[in-house]
C-alpha positions in Angstrom: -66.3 -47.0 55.6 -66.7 -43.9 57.0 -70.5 -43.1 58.3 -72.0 -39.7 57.8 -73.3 -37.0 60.0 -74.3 -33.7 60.3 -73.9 -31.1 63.5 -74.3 -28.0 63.9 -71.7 -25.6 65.9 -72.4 -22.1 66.8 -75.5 -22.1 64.7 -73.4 -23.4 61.6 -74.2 -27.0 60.2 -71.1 -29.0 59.0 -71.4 -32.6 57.6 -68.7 -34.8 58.8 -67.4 -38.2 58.1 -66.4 -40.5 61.7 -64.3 -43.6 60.5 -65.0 -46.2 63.4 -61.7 -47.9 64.3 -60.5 -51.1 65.7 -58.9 -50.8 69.2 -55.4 -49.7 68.6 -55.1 -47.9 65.9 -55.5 -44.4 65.0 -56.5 -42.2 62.0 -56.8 -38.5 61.2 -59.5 -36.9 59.0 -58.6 -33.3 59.3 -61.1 -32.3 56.1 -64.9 -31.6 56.2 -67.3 -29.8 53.8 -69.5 -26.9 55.1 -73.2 -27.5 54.1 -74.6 -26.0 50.8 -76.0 -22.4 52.8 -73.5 -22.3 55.9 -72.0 -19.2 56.7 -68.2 -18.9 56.0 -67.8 -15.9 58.3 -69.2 -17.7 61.4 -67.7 -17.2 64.6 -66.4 -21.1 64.7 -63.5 -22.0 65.8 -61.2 -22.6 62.7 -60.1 -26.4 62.3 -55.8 -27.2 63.6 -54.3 -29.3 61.5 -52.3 -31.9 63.6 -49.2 -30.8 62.6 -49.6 -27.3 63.9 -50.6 -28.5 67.8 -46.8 -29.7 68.8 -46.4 -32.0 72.0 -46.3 -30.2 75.5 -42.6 -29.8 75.8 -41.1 -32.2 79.0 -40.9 -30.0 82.6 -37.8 -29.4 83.7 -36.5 -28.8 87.6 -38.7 -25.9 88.9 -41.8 -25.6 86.3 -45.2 -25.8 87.1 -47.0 -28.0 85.7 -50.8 -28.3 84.9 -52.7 -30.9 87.0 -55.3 -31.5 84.5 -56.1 -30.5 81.4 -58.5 -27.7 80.7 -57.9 -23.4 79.6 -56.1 -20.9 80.9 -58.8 -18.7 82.8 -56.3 -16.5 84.4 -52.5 -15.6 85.5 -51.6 -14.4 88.8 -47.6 -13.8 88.1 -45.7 -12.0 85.9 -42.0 -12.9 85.3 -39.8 -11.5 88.1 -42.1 -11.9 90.4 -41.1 -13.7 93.7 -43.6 -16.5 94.9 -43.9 -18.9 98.1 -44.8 -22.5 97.8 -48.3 -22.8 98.2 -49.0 -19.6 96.1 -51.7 -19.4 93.5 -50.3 -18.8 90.5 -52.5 -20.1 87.5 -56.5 -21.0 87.4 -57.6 -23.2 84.7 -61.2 -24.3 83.5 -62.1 -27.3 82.5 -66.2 -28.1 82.4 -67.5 -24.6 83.9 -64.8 -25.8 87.4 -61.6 -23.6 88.0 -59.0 -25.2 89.4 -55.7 -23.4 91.1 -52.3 -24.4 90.5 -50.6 -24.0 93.2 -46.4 -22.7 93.7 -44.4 -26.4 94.6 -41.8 -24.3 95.8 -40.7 -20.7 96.4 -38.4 -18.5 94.5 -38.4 -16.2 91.7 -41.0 -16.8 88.0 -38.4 -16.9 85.1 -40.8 -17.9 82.3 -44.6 -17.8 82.1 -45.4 -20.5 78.9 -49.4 -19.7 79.0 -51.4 -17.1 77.8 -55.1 -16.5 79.1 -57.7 -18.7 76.6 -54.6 -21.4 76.0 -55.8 -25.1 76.1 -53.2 -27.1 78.4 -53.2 -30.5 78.9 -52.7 -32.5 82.1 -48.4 -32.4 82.6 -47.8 -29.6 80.8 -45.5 -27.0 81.8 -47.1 -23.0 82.5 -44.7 -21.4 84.6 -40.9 -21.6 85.7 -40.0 -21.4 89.6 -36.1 -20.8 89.7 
């Protein structure tokens, strides 16, 4: 049975329904119901549905890869540019801390798979070293 609750993001109040599960399994509850009065042109972040948030793809020989997972704060490459290992070439944020990633190896930035603001999770690729 799910239990009922009621928060409040970016000065909007939402009332939501948590289903506690058993070790092991998983559910999704991707609906929830505004409260009677909330604004409907809030600045909230819209709700994803699952489907549309795919799996990071696999890295492949030469991509960079994040180190933890956290948001794109900002870009220092462009493709076609040439980088040496131990270069900075991506900072991401995760709890107010940026964090560097750092070039594994020199050579020239084919493919840049991030945008600034983009969530990333630990493993997935950003940037391609060839």
């Amino acid at each position: 049975m799910p239990r009922q609750f009621k928060i409040t993001v970016n000065n909007v109040e939402y009332d939501v329904a948590v289903l506690e599960l058993n070790a092991g399994t998983s559910q999704l509850m991707p609906s929830y119901t505004p409260t009677a009065g909330a604004s409907q042109a809030s600045s909230a972040p819209a709700a994803v549905p699952a489907a549309a948030s795919a799996a990071p793809a696999k890295a492949g020989s030469g991509d960079q890869c994040a180190q933890m997972g956290g948001v794109v704060a900002h870009i220092h490459i462009k493709i076609g540019d040439s980088v040496n290992e131990g270069d900075k070439i991506i900072e991401l944020e995760a709890m107010k801390m940026k964090v560097p990633v750092i070039a594994d190896r020199s050579g020239k930035v084919t493919r840049i798979l991030v945008a600034i603001g983009d969530g990333v999770e630990n493993g997935q690729p950003l940037a391609t070293i060839a």
